[in-house]
Every structure is written in structure tokens, then in C-alpha cells.
C-alpha positions in Angstrom: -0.1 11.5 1.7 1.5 9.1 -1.0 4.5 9.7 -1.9 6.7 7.6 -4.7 10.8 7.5 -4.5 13.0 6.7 -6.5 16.4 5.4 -5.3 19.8 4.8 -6.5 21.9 1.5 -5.6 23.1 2.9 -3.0 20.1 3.8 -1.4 20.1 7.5 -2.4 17.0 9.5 -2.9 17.5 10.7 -6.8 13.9 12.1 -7.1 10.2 12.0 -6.2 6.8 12.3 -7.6 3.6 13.0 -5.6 0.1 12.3 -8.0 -3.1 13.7 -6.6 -4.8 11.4 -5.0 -8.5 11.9 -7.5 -8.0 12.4 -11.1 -10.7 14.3 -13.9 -11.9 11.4 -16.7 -9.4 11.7 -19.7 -6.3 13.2 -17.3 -3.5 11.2 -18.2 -1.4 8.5 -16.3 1.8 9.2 -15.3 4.1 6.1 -13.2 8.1 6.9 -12.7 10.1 3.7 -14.1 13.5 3.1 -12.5 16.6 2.9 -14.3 19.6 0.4 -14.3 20.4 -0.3 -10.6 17.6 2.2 -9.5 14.5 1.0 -7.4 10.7 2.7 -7.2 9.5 3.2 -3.5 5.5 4.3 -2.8 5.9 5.5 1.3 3.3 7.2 3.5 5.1 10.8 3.7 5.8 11.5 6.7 3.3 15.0 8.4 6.4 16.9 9.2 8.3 16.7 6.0 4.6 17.8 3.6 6.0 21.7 3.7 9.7 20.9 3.3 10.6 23.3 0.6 14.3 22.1 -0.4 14.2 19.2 -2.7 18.0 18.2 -1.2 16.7 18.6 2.4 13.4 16.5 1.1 15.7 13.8 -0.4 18.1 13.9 2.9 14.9 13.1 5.0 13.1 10.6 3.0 16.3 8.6 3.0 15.2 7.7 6.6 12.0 6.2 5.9 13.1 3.9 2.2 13.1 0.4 2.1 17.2 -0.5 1.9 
């Protein structure tokens, strides 16, 4: 599964969006933009971290697997 991250300058996870992979005609199109000093990561999630349930433990985690 697809995931996009968005990072800070430092490298810190600030958030995440996941977009199903089909859409209905007419649904609408959503893309996160970074902000000043911010950067847009799409990753492969990793199996073991699909059912994490704390956004903070999420973010902790995909740290790991972003570009630097």
C-alpha cells in the first residue's frame, strides 16, 4: 500500500495521507502540497505498520523508511 509523507526540514514525519487506490467517476482529487522547508514523500508502507493505530507511533516508524 501507497502511502504519501510529508516531512519537515529536519526530516520529521508532520503527517500522512493514504488515497484508495480506485476512485468512482466524478470523486474528487486530493494531492498534499508541502510548505516552506517541508518535503512530499510517496513510500510503499511497510505490512507491519498497515494496523498501527497511533498517529505518533505511525509517524515515529515511517521516519525509518523517508528519503533524508
Amino acid at each position: 500500500m501507497k502511502i504519501t509523507v510529508i516531512t519537515d526540514e529536519k526530516g520529521n514525519v508532520i503527517g500522512t495521507a493514504r488515497f484508495p487506490k480506485r476512485k468512482a467517476k466524478g470523486d474528487p482529487t486530493y494531492q498534499p502540497v508541502a510548505g516552506h522547508g517541508q518535503q512530499v514523500h510517496e513510500i510503499e508502507l511497510p505490512s507491519e505498520l498497515e494496523n498501527v493505530q497511533s498517529a505518533e507511533a505511525l509517524h515515529r516508524e515511517l521516519k525509518k523508511y523517508t528519503p533524508k
